[in-house]
NUDO-20711 format. One record per residue (C-alpha): residue number from 1; residue in one letter; x, y, z. Coordinates in steps of 0.1 Angstrom, whole numbers, always signed. Each point is the difference from the previous one (the first is absolute). Layout:
N
{n: NUM res: A east: X north: Y up: Z}
...
This chain:
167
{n: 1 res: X east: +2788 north: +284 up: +1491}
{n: 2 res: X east: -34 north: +12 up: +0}
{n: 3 res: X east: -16 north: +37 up: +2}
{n: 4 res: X east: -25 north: +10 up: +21}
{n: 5 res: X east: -20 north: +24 up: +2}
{n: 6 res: X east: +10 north: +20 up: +35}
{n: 7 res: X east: -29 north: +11 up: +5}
{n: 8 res: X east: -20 north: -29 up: -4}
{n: 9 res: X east: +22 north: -23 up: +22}
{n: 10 res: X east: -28 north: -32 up: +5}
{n: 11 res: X east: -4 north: +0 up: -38}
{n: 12 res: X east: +22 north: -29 up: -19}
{n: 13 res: X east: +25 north: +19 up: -27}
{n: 14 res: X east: -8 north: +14 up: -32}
{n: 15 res: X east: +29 north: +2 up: -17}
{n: 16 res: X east: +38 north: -17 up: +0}
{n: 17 res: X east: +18 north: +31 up: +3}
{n: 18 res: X east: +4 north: +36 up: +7}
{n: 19 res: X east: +9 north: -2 up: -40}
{n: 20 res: X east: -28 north: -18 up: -11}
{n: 21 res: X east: -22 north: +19 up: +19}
{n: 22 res: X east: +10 north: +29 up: -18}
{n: 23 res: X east: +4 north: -12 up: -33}
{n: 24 res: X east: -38 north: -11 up: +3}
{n: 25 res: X east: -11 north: +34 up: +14}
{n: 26 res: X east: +17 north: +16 up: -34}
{n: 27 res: X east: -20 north: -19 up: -21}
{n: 28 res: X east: -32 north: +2 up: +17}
{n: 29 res: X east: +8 north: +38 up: +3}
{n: 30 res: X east: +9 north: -2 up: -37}
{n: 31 res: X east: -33 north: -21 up: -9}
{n: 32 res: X east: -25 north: +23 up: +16}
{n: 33 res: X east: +17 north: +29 up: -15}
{n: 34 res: X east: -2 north: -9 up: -31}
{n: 35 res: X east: -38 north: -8 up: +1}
{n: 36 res: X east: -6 north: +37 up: +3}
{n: 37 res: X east: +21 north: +13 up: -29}
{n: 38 res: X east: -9 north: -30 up: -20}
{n: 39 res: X east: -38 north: +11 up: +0}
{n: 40 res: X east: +12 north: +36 up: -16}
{n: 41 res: X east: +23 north: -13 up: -23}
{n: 42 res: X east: -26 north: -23 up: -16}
{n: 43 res: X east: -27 north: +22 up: +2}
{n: 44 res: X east: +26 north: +16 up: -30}
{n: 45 res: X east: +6 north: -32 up: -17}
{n: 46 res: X east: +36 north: -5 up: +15}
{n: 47 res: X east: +18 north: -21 up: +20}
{n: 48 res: X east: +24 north: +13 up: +29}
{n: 49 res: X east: +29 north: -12 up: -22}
{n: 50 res: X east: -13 north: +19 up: -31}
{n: 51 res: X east: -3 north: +30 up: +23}
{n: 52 res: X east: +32 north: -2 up: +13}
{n: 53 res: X east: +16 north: -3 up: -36}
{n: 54 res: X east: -20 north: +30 up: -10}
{n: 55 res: X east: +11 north: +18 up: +26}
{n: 56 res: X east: +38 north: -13 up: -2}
{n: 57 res: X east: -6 north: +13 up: -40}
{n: 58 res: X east: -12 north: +37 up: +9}
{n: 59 res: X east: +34 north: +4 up: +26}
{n: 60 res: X east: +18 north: +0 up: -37}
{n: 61 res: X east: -21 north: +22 up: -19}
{n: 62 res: X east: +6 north: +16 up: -30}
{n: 63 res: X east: +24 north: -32 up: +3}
{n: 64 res: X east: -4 north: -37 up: -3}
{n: 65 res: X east: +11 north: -35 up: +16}
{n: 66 res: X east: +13 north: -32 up: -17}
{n: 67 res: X east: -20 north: -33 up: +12}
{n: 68 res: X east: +26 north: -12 up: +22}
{n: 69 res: X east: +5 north: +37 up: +22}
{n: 70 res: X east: -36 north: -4 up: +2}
{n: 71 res: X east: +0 north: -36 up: +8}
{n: 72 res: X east: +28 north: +5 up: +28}
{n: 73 res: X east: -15 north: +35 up: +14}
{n: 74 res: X east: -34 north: -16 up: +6}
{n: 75 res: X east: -14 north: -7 up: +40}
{n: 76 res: X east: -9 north: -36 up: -4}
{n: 77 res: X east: +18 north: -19 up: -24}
{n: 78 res: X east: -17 north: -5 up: -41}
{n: 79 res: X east: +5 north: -34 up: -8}
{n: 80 res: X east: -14 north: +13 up: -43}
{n: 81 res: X east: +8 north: +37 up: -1}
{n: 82 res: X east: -7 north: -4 up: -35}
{n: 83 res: X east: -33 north: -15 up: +9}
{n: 84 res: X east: -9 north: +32 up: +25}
{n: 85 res: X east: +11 north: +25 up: -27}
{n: 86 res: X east: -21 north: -18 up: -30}
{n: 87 res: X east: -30 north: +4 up: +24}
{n: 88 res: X east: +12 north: +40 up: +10}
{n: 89 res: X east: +9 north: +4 up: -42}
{n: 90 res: X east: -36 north: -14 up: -9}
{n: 91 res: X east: -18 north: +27 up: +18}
{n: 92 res: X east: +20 north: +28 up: -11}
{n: 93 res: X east: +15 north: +5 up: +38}
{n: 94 res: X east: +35 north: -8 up: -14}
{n: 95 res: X east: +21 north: +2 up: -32}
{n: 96 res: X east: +30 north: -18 up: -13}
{n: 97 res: X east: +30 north: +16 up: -22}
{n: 98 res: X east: +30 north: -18 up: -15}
{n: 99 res: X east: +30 north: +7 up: +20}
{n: 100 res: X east: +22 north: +24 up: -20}
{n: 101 res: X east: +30 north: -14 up: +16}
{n: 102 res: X east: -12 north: -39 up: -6}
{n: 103 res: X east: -18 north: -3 up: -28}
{n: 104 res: X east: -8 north: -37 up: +20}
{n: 105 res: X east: -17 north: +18 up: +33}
{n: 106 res: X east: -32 north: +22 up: -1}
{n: 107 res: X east: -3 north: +27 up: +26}
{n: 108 res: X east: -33 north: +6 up: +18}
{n: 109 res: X east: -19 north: +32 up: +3}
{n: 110 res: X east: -29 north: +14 up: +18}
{n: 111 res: X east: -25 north: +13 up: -24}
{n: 112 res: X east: -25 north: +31 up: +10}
{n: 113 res: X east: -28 north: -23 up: +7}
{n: 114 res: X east: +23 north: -19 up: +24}
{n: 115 res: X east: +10 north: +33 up: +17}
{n: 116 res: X east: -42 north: +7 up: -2}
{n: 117 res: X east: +0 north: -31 up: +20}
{n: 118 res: X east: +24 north: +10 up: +29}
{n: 119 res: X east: -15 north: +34 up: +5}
{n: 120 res: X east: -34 north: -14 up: +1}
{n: 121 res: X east: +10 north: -24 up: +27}
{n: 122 res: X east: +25 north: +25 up: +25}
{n: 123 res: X east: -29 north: +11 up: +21}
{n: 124 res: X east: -14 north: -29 up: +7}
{n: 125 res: X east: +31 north: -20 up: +6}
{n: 126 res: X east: +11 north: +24 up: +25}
{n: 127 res: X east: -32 north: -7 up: +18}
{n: 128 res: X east: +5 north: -35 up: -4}
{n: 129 res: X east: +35 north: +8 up: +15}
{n: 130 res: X east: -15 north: +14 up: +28}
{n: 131 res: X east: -28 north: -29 up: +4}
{n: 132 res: X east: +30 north: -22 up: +4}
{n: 133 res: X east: +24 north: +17 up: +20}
{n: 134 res: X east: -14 north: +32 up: +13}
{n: 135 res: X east: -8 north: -7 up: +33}
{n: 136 res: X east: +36 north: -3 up: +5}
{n: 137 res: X east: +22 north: +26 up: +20}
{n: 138 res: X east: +24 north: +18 up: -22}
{n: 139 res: X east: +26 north: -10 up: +23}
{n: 140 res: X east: -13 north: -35 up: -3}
{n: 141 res: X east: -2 north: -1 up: -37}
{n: 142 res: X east: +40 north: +12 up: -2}
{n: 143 res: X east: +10 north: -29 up: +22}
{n: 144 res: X east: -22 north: -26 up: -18}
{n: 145 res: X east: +22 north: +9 up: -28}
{n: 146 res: X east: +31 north: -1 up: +14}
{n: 147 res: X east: -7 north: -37 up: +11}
{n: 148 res: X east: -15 north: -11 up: -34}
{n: 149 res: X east: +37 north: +15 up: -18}
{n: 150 res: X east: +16 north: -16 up: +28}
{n: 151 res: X east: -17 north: -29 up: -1}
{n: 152 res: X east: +2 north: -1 up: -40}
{n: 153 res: X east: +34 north: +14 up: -6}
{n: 154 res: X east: +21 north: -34 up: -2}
{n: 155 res: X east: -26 north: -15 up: -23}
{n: 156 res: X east: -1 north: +29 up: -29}
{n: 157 res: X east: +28 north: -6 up: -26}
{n: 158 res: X east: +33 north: +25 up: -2}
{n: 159 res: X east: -17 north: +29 up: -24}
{n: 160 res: X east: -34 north: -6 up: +13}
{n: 161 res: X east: -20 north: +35 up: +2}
{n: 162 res: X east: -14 north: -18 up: +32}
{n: 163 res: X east: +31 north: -4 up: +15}
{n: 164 res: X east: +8 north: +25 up: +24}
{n: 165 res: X east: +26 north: +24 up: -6}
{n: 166 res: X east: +20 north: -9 up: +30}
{n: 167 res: X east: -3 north: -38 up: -1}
């Protein structure tokens, strides 16, 4: 079965599915969304993961993370953890401690000029926020994340802070 467009009835399908269709307009949605935050966050040396896993450190502060919380609490998934925390470690954005409960496991910390980083970045982001999705009702924005956890909710993992609470 093919889509097509309903609007557009004399022009030949563009996709196979309803599903497809969607899937596709996620990650052109996702693409072009990513453009615009990708521009700030290397305009401060980062990537979007780094961010994230700056901002995924500071949610635990005065506290810290082991590599694999990290790893698992990330948005996209970090195929070398160690590799993105070596890079965070190198310019002082990030700190590792031995574990005192496994001598074997290092925790991860934010360090002050990581923090420096976050607060220098939360006014522009927000306008980056609202670049992306601002023209967006309220009412619109609240249903476009009740598909997404819908639409998400049977592929996130049992534990997953992604997971909706009443999936």
């Amino acid at each position: 079965m093919t889509h097509r467009d309903p609007s557009q009835p004399n022009r030949p399908p563009r996709f196979d599915s309803p599903a497809q269709e969607a899937y596709l307009r996620l990650w052109r949605l996702y693409d072009r969304l990513k453009l615009i935050e990708d521009e700030l966050f290397a305009s401060h040396g980062l990537s979007s993961q780094q961010y994230n896993t700056l901002r995924l450190l500071k949610a635990v502060l005065p506290g810290s993370m082991g590599t694999l919380e990290l790893a698992s609490r990330l948005i996209s998934r970090a195929p070398d953890i160690t590799r993105l925390v070596n890079k965070l470690e190198s310019r002082g954005l990030v700190e590792r401690r031995p574990d005192p409960a496994d001598g074997r496991a290092v925790r991860i910390m934010l360090t002050p000029r990581g923090a420096g980083i976050l607060a220098s970045l939360a006014a522009p982001l927000a306008e980056v926020h609202s670049r992306q999705l601002g023209h967006m009702p309220p009412g619109d924005l609240a249903e476009l994340i009740r598909l997404t956890r819908a639409a998400g909710s049977p592929h996130e993992p049992e534990g997953s802070l992604w997971r909706p609470e009443d999936a």
